[in-house]
C-alpha positions in Angstrom: 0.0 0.0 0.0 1.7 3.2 -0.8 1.3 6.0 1.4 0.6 9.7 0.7 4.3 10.9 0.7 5.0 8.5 -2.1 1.6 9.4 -4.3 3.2 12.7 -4.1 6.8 11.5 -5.6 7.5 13.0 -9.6 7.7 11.0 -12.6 11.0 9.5 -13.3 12.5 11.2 -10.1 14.4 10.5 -7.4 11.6 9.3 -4.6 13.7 9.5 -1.1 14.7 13.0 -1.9 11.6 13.7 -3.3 9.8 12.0 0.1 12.7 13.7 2.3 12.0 17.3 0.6 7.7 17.1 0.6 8.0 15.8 4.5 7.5 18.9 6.4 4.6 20.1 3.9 3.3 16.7 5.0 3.5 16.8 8.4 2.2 20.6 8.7 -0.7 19.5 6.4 -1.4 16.2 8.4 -2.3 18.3 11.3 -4.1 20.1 9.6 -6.8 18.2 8.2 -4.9 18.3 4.7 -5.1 21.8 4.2 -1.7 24.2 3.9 -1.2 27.8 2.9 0.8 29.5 0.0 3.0 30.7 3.0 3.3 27.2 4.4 4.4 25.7 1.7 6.9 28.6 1.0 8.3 28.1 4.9 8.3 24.7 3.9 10.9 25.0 1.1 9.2 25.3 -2.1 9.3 27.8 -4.2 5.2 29.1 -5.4 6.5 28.0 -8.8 6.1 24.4 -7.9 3.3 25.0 -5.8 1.7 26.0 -8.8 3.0 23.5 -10.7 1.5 20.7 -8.4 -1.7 22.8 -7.9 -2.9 22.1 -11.5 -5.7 19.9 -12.6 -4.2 16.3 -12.1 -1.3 17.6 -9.7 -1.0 16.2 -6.3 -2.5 19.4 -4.5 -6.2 20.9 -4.5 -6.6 24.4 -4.7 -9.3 25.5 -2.8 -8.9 28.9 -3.4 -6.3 32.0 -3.6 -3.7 30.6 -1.1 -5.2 27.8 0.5 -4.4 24.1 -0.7 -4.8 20.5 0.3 -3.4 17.3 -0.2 -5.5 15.5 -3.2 -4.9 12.2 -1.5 -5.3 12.9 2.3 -8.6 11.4 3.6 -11.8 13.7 4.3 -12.4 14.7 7.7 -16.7 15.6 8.8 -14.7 19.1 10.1 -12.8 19.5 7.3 -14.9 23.4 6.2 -14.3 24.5 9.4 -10.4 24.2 8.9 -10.5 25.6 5.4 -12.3 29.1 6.7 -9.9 29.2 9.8 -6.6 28.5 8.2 -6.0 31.5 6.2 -7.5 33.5 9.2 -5.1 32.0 11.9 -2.1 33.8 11.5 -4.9 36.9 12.1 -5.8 35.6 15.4 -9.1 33.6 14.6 -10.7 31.1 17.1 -14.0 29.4 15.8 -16.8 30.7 17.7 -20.4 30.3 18.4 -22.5 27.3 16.6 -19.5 26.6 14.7 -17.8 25.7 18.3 -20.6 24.0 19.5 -20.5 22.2 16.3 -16.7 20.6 16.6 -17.2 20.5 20.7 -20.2 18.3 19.8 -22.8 20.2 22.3 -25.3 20.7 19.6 -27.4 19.5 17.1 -28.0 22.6 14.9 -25.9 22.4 12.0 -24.0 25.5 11.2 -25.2 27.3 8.0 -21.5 29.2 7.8 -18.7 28.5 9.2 -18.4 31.3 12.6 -15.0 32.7 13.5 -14.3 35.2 16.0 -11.1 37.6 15.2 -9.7 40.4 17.3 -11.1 43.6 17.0 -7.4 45.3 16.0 -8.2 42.4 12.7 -11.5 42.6 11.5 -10.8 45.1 9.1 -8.0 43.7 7.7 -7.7 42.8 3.7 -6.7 39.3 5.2 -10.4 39.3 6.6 -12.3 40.7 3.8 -10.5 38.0 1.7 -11.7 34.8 3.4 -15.3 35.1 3.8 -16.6 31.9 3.4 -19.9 30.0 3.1 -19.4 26.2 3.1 
C-alpha cells in the first residue's frame, strides 16, 4: 500500500529526496486536516512555482482557493470546512466561535449554516479578513 508521501513522488525522479523534501509540507498539512497555505508551503521550502506547478488539474494538490491548498490524496475529515475558513485566518488571530464551536465541541445538534470565527477587533478590518469570507 503506498502512502501519501510516495503518491506525491515525480515521474521518473528520485523518490527519497523527493519524500525527504515534501515531508515537512506533509507533516504541517497532516495536522491540519490536509489543508496548507501559500506561506506554508513557502516556509516549507518550495518555491510558489512548484506550488503552482503541483496545484494544476491532475497535480498532487487541490486548490481550494487563492492561497489555500490540500493534499489531493489525504482522507476527508466531517470538520474539514471549518479548517478551510480558519486557516487562512489563523495567522490573524481567529478562534471558531459560536454554533461553529458547539458544532466541533459536539454540544449541539444545529448544524451551522456558515462557518463562525471570532477575530480580534485590532483584525477585522484587515484585507486578510475581507479576503476569506466563506460559506461552506
Amino acid at each position: 500500500m503506498r502512502t501519501l508521501l510516495q503518491h506525491a513522488r515525480p515521474h521518473g525522479g528520485n523518490t527519497a529526496e523527493h519524500v525527504k523534501r515534501a515531508r515537512p509540507l506533509y507533516y504541517k498539512a497532516e495536522a491540519q486536516a490536509g489543508y496548507f497555505t501559500a506561506p506554508q508551503a513557502v516556509a516549507a521550502g518550495m518555491d510558489r512555482s512548484t506550488l503552482s506547478h503541483h496545484a494544476r488539474p491532475g497535480g498532487r494538490y487541490l486548490r481550494i482557493r487563492q492561497g489555500l491548498y490540500r493534499l489531493r490524496h489525504f482522507p476527508s475529515s466531517p470538520y474539514e470546512h471549518v479548517m478551510a475558513a480558519w486557516l487562512p485566518l489563523r495567522d490573524a488571530g481567529a478562534v471558531v466561535s459560536h454554533e461553529s464551536a458547539l458544532e466541533l465541541h459536539e454540544l449541539s445538534d444545529v448544524i451551522p449554516y456558515a462557518v463562525h470565527l471570532t477575530l480580534p477587533r485590532s483584525e477585522r478590518d484587515s484585507a486578510a479578513a475581507r479576503a476569506c469570507a466563506f460559506t461552506p
